[in-house]
Every structure is written in structure tokens, then in C-alpha cells.
C-alpha angles and dihedrals in degrees: 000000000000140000090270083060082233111140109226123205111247101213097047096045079052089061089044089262124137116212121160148181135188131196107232123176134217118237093204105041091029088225134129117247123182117227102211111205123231101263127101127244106251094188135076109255115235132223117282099253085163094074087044085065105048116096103201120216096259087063104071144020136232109233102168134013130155094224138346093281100049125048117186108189127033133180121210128199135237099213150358086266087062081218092141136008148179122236123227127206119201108246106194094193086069097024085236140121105232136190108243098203097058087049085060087053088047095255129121111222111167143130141218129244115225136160122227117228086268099058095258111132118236131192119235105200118205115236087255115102126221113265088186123086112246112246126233119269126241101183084202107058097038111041114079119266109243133200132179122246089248091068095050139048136197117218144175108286120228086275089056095248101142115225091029092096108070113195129196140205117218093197135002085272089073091202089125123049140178118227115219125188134215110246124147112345096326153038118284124190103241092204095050091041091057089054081045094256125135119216110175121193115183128207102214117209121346114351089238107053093038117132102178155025136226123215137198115239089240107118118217123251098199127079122254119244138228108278110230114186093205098070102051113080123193 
């Protein structure tokens, strides 16, 4: 792109042919239009690669994230069917997510996370292909655990900080609860942590406007307790 912000075509500015194109946008629509200029492509066009690429959201599922701006794990589909999928851990150090099992066998399979103009997330693959076998996809082990806002509150930890003390319902009744602490980035469950095990609950967006919560599939080893209202303070 030049000073002028016109696009050129590189093949036919390779045979001392100018052909351009600039993004415009309507005041009124809000949408991007592209002005072409007069003159004729020289040149042959070339199959789109760049569609090839692109994972819709429909492809592929975020497991994991620490907040709502940073997934860490995907799984991507192998078909339409979502028979079978890879799964894709976040690398920082390449701002990817990359198939671990095809690192092991020296390749480098991994996509790149981008949002369309509307807010929708899209997968951009890189050219390599997988050299590990998709596994098979249990749609309940491996999709998040949701609740509602209704079935959870936030509350004052025992310092006195507010939205650090995550309590849980364990039925629409809302007599047993689970009590989660902030640690690191999200919510652990203290009575799981003490038998080793970790059970993450995540807060997703701003805490206020929050309508729901996102859960690990870990499931906890230790017993829920009695919810008394009186002891939790906002």
C-alpha cells in the first residue's frame, strides 16, 4: 500500500502495468466499499488461498480462555459432522495456537486468532498440515461448563476486597453452595485445592454486566456446605 492508501496489483505492476484499488466507506451505511481504477488486469488471477485458510466460528470451539479476551486452548473440527478435532494450545512467544503433537513430530501446525468487523472470531491456519491423528469429540468433557448469573454471586473476601469470593449454587434451590477464591487470574475452589485438586471457575467480561460463568471439567472432590446468607458481605 502507498502513500496514496491505493492497493496495486503485484503481477501486473511486475509486467509495467498499473492496476489499483482503494477502500472507501460509506457515511451513511458505515460499510467499505473499494473504488477499482480504469485500467484492465494484465495478468492471470490466482486461486483464492486466502479462503482456504479461514476457520469460521462455527469450526472450532473455545475450551479454555482466561478472560474474554484471551483464550488459551481451541479445538478445531475436522468436518462439518465435529466428529473429530485438534486441539490447539496458545504459544505466546509466536502469538499462535499450535498442535502439540505435531511439535513432538518437528512441524509447526497452528492458527491465528482474529475478529471480524462484527465482533465474530475467525481462525487463520497456517499452510502446514497436521502429522498427528484427530481425536475423537466428547462434546462433554470438552465444551465449558456455563451458569447463569442467577445461580452464582460474587461476594468481599476475608481481606475485605468485594468480587474476590465466588459462590456457587448447586441447584435452583440455592440451600448448598461451593465457595471459589481469587487466585491468579481466576476463581479456585479452597476445599478442592487442599485434596490437590484444581477446580477453576472464570468470570468472563466486566464483573457487572456479567451474565454468566465458565467452569473447568474438573469435577470437585470435596462436599458442598450449607449457604448462609449472614456471613457473606458485598
Amino acid at each position: 500500500m502507498e502513500n496514496c492508501k491505493c492497493f496495486k496489483c503485484g503481477n501486473c505492476e511486475r509486467k509495467k502495468h498499473r492496476v489499483t484499488a482503494k477502500v472507501h466507506l460509506n457515511n451513511e451505511t458505515n460499510e467499505k466499499f473499494l473504488e477499482l481504477s480504469e485500467k484492465q488486469h494484465v495478468c492471470e488471477p490466482i486461486k483464492d488461498e486466502f479462503a482456504d485458510k479461514i476457520i469460521n466460528s462455527s469450526d472450532f470451539v473455545v475450551t479454555e480462555r482466561d478472560d474474554e479476551r484471551k483464550p488459551k486452548k481451541i479445538i478445531v473440527f475436522t468436518s462439518s459432522t465435529k466428529e473429530f478435532y485438534y486441539e490447539l494450545n496458545y504459544t505466546p512467544s509466536t502469538d499462535l495456537f499450535q498442535c502439540y503433537p505435531c511439535s513432538k513430530r518437528n512441524k509447526v501446525v497452528g492458527a491465528k486468532l482474529y475478529k471480524k468487523e462484527n465482533g465474530e472470531e475467525y481462525l487463520l491456519k497456517s499452510k502446514n498440515e497436521h502429522v498427528c491423528t484427530p481425536k475423537k469429540y466428547d462434546k462433554e468433557k470438552l465444551q465449558p461448563k456455563t451458569i447463569p448469573k442467577s445461580m452464582f454471586e460474587l461476594y468481599q473476601n476475608k481481606n475485605g476486597k468485594s468480587n474476590k469470593k465466588l459462590v456457587v449454587f448447586t441447584s435452583a434451590k440455592k440451600d448448598f453452595v461451593y465457595e471459589y477464591y481469587w487466585q491468579n487470574s481466576s476463581f479456585r475452589c479452597l476445599q478442592c485445592s487442599k485434596q490437590n485438586k484444581c477446580v477453576i471457575a472464570k468470570i468472563l467480561g466486566e464483573i457487572e454486566n456479567e451474565k454468566y460463568a465458565e467452569f473447568s471439567n474438573v469435577e470437585h472432590v470435596c462436599t458442598p456446605i450449607k449457604f448462609d446468607q449472614k456471613k457473606y458481605k458485598k
